[in-house]
LUMLOKE-326116 format. One record per residue (C-alpha): residue number from 1; x, y, z; residue in one letter; chain. Coordinates in steps of 0.05 Angstrom, whole numbers, plus 5000, padded with zeros to 4 digits. Each point is the difference from the previous one (the first is absolute). Layout:
LUMLOKE-326116
NODE  seq    xx    yy    zz  type  mol
NODE  NUM     X     Y     Z     A    A
...
***
This chain:
LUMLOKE-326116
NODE  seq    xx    yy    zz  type  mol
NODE    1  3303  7133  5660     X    A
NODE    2  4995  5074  4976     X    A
NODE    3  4945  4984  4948     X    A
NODE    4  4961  4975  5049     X    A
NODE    5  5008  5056  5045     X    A
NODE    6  4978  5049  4935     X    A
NODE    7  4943  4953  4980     X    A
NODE    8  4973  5002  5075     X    A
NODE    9  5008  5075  4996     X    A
NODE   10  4966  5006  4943     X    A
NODE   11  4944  4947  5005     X    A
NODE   12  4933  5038  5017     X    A
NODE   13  4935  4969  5012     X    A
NODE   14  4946  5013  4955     X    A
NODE   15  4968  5046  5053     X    A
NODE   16  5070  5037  5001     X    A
NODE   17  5000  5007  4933     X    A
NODE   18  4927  5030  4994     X    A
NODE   19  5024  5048  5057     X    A
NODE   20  5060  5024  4963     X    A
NODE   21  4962  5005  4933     X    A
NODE   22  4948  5045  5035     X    A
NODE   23  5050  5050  5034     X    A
NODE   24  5039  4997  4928     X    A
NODE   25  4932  5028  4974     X    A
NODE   26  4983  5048  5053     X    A
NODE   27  5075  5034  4987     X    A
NODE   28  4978  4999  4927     X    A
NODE   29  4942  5038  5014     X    A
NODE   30  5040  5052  5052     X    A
NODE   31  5053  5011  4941     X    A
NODE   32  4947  5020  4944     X    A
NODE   33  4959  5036  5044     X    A
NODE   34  5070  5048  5027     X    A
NODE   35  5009  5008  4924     X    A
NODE   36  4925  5004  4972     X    A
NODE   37  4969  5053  5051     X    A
NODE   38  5046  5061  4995     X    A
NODE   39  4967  4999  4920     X    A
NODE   40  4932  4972  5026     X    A
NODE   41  4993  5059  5061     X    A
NODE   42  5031  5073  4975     X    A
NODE   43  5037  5030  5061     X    A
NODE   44  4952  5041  5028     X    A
NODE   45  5031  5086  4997     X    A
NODE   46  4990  5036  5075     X    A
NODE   47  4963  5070  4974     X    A
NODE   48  5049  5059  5043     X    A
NODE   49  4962  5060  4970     X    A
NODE   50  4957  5005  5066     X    A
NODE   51  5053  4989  5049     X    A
NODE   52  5053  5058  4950     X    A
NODE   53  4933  5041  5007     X    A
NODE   54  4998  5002  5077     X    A
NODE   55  5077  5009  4997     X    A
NODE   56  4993  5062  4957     X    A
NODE   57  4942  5020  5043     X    A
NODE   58  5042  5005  5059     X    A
NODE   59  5066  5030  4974     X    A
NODE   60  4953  5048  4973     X    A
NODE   61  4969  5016  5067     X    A
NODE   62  5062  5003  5040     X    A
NODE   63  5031  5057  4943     X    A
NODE   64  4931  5039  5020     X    A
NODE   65  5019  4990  5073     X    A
NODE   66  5067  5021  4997     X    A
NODE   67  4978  5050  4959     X    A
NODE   68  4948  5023  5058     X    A
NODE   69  5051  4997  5050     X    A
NODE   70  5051  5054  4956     X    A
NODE   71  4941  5040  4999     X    A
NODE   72  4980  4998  5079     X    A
NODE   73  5020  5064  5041     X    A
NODE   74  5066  4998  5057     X    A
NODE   75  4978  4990  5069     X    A
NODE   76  5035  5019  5064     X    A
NODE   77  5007  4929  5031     X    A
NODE   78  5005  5033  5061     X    A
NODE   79  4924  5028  4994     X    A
NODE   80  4969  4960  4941     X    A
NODE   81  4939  4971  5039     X    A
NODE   82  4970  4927  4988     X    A
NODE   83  4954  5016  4941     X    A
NODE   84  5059  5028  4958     X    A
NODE   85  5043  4932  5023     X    A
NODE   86  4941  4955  4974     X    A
NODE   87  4990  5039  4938     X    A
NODE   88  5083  4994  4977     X    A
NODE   89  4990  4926  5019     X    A
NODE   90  5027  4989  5069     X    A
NODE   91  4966  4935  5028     X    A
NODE   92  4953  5028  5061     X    A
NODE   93  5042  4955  5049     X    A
NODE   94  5059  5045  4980     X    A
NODE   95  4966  5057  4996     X    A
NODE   96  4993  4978  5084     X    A
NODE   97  5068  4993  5012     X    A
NODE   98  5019  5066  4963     X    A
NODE   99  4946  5039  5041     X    A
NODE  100  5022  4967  5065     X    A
NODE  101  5082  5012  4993     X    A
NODE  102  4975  5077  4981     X    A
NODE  103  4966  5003  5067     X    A
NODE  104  5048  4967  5036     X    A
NODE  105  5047  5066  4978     X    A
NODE  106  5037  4966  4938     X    A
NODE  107  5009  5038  4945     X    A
NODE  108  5020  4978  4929     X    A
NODE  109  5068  5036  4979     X    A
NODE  110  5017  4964  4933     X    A
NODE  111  4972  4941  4959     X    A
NODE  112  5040  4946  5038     X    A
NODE  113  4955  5020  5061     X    A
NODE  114  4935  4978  4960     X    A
NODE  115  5024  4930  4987     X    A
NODE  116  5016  4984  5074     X    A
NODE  117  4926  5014  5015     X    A
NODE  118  4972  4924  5015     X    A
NODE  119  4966  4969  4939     X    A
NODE  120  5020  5041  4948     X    A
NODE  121  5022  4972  4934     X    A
NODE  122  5062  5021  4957     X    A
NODE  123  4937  5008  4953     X    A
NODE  124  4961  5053  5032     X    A
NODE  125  5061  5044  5010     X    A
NODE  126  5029  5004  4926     X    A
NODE  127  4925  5029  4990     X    A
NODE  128  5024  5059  5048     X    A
NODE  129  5065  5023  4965     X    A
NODE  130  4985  5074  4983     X    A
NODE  131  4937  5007  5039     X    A
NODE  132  5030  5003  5065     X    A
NODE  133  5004  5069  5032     X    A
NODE  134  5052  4998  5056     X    A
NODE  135  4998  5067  5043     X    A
NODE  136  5068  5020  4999     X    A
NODE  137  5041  5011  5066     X    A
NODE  138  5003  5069  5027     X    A
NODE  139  5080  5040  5003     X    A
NODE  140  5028  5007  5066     X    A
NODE  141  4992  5060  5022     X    A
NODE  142  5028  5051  5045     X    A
NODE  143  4964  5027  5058     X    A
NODE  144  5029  5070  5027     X    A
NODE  145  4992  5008  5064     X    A
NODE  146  5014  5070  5028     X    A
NODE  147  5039  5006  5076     X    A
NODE  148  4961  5064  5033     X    A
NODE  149  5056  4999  5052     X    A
NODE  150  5061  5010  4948     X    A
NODE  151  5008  5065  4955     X    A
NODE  152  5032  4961  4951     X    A
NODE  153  4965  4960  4941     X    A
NODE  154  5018  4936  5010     X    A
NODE  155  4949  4948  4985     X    A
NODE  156  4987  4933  5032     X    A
NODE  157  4989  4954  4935     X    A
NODE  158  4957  4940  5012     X    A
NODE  159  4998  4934  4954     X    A
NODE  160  4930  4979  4985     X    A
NODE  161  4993  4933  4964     X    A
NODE  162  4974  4991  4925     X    A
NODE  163  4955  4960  5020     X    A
NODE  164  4959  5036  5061     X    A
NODE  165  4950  5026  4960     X    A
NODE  166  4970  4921  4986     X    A
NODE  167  4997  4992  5076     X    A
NODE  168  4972  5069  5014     X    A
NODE  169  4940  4984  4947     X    A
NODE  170  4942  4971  5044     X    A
NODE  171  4952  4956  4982     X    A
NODE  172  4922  5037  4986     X    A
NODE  173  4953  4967  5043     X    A
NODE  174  4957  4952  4957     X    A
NODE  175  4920  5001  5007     X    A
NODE  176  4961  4954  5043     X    A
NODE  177  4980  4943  4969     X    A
NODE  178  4941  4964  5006     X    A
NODE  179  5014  4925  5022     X    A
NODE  180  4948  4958  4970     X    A
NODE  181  4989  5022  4941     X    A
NODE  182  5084  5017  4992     X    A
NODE  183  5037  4952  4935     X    A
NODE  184  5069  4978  5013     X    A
NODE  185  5024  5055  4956     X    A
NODE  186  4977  5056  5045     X    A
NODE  187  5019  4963  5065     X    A
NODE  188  5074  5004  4980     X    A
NODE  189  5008  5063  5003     X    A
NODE  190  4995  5010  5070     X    A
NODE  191  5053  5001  5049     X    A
NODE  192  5017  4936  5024     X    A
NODE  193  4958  4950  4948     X    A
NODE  194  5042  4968  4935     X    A
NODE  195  4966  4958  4952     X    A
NODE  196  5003  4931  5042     X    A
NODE  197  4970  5031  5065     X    A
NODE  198  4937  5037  4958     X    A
NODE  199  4984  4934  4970     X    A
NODE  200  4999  4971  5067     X    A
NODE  201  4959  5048  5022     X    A
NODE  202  4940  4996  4940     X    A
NODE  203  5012  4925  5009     X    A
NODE  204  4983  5003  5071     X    A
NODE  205  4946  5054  4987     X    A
NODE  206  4961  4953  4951     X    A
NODE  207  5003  4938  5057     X    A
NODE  208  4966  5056  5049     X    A
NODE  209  4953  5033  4954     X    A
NODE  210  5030  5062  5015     X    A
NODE  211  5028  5038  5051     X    A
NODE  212  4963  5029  5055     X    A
NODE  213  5052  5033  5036     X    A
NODE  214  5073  5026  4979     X    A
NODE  215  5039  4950  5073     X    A
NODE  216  4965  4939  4954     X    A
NODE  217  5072  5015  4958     X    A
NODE  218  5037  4971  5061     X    A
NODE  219  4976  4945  4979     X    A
NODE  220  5034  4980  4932     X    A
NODE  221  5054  4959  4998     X    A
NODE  222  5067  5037  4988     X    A
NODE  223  4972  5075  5033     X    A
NODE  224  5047  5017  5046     X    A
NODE  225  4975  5051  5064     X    A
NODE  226  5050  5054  4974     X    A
NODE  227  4969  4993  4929     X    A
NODE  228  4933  5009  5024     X    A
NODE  229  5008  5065  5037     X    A
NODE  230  5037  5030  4936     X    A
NODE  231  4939  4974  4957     X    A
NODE  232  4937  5013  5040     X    A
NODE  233  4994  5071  4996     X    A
NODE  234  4986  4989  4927     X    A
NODE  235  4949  4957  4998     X    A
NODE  236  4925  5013  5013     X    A
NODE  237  4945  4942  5004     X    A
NODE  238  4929  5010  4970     X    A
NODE  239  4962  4947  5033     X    A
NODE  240  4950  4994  4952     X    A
NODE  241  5048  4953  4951     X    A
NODE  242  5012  4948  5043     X    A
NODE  243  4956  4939  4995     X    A
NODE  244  4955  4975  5058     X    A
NODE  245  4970  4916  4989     X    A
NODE  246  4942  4975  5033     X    A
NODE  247  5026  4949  5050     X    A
NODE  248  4939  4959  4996     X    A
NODE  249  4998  4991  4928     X    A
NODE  250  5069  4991  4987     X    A
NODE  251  5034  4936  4982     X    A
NODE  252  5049  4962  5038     X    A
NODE  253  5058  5016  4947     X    A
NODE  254  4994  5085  4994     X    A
NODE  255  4988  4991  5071     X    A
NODE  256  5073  4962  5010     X    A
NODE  257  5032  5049  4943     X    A
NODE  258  4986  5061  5054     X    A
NODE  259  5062  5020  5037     X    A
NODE  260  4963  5007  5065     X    A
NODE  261  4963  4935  4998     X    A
NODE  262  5044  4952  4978     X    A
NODE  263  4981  4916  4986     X    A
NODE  264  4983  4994  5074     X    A
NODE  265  4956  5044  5019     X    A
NODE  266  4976  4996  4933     X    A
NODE  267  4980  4930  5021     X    A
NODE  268  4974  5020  5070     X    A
NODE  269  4949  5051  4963     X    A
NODE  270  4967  4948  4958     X    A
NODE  271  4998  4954  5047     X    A
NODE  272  4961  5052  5050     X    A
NODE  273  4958  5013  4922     X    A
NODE  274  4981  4942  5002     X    A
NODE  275  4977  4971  5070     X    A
NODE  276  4972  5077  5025     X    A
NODE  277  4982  5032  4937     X    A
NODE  278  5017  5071  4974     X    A
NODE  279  5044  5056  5040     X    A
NODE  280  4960  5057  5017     X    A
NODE  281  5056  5048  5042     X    A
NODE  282  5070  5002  5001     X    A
NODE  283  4993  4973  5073     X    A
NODE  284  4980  4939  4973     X    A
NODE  285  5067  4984  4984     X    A
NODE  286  5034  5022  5058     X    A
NODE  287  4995  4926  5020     X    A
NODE  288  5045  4979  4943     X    A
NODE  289  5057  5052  4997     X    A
NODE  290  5027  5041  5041     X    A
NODE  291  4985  5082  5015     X    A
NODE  292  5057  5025  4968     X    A
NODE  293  4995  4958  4939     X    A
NODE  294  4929  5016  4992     X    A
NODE  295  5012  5074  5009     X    A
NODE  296  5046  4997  4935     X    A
NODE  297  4942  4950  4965     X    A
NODE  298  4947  5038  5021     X    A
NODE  299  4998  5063  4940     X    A
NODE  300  5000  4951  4941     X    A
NODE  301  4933  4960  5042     X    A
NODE  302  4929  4999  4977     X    A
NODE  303  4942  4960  5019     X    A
NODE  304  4946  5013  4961     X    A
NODE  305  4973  5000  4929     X    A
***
């Protein structure tokens, strides 16, 4: 009974048999090819010389930098101004927040004040060791105070803090600065802009075409009122930067892209284009916005070629 169960086990048709032969063949071929090709096909040696080249380029460059930096000349970080902070490698957002906390009546005592300024890396400030120049604090001292009424020379001593002098140091009035033409580097250092707001504001300035007139900064996001009477009496406008388009050659996308147009009206003014033909006043639009709105639209207007 068992041989039988062995010979049906083992008892392959002819096609089984060619089957088997051909897989027995195939794992032939495998075997002598895993064993034939490492001789036939050299492993194939990855050149590094470029990449150690680069490497040795840039440890080499960073010894120069450091080198640069031992050679750069202490700064008060209490007065360095931006260009100095850009030059020793302070990232120009930073360079924002320092400016801002200095006007905001911080002042830097020690190292560990540096590294709370927001955004600056661990990095940045091992650069600094030995180039800061920290003003020192000031000795108490002792104001006499002579008594007309008594004979005798007793004085009236009064404390004064070490640190009154930073608070008595005002701030020197900074130039006026032209708006339109400003960068973000010379908006931030006036009162009452950091490095996020001035960005806003060129951002804003480059949907307009420019500024025509210094209550348009009212109108970027973030400007608070109290902000914009510290800032104001700063800023001057030359009107002969900002852009003016020609409303009847304009297409229906810059149109949209203007702040003071918008997609809809930008869609009422093409379809007016089209069924009445070109503008010729401003009053010719009065029909499709309002007087207030076209007052503020009117300056960056023209009609003809």
């Amino acid at each position: 009974m068992r041989i039988e169960w062995l010979n049906e086990l083992f008892d392959f048709s002819r096609k089984d048999r060619n089957g088997i032969l051909i897989l027995l063949c195939v794992i032939f071929i495998l075997l002598v090819l895993r064993i034939t090709l490492p001789w036939l096909i050299p492993d194939r040696k990855v050149d590094f010389s470029a990449w150690n080249a680069e490497v040795d380029q840039f440890l080499i460059t960073q010894q120069i930098q450091r080198a640069d930096s031992s050679h750069m000349a202490p700064f008060d970080p209490n007065k360095v101004d931006s260009v100095t902070l850009l030059q020793v490698g302070v990232p120009i957002r930073v360079v924002g927040f320092w400016l801002n906390y200095r006007r905001k009546g911080g002042v830097f005592r020690d190292l560990a004040s540096i590294r709370r300024i927001y955004g600056m890396s661990p990095m940045i400030v091992d650069k600094f060791q030995g180039l800061l120049l920290f003003e020192k604090p000031v000795a108490p001292q002792l104001k006499i105070k002579k008594d007309d009424e008594k004979t005798s020379h007793t004085a009236i001593v009064k404390d004064k803090s070490p640190f009154d002098h930073y608070v008595s140091k005002s701030k020197p009035r900074l130039a006026s600065l032209e708006i339109n033409g400003a960068d973000s580097l010379s908006l931030i250092q006036i009162p009452g802009i950091g490095s996020v707001l001035a960005s806003r504001i060129i951002r804003y300035r480059k949907l307009l075409g420019g500024y025509y007139g210094i209550d348009q900064l009212r109108e970027v996001y973030g400007l608070r009122p109290t902000n914009f009477e510290t800032l104001s009496p700063y800023l001057t406008i030359d009107r002969s930067l900002f852009l003016i388009f020609n409303v009847n050659l304009s297409t229906f996308q810059e149109l949209c892209h203007h702040p003071y147009i918008g997609y809809k009206l930008a869609k009422k003014i093409i379809r007016f284009r089209d069924h009445n033909g070109k503008f010729s006043y401003v009053n010719d639009l009065s029909s499709l916005v309002g007087a207030d709105s076209l007052s503020r639209l009117r300056p960056y207007l023209r009609f003809s070629d």
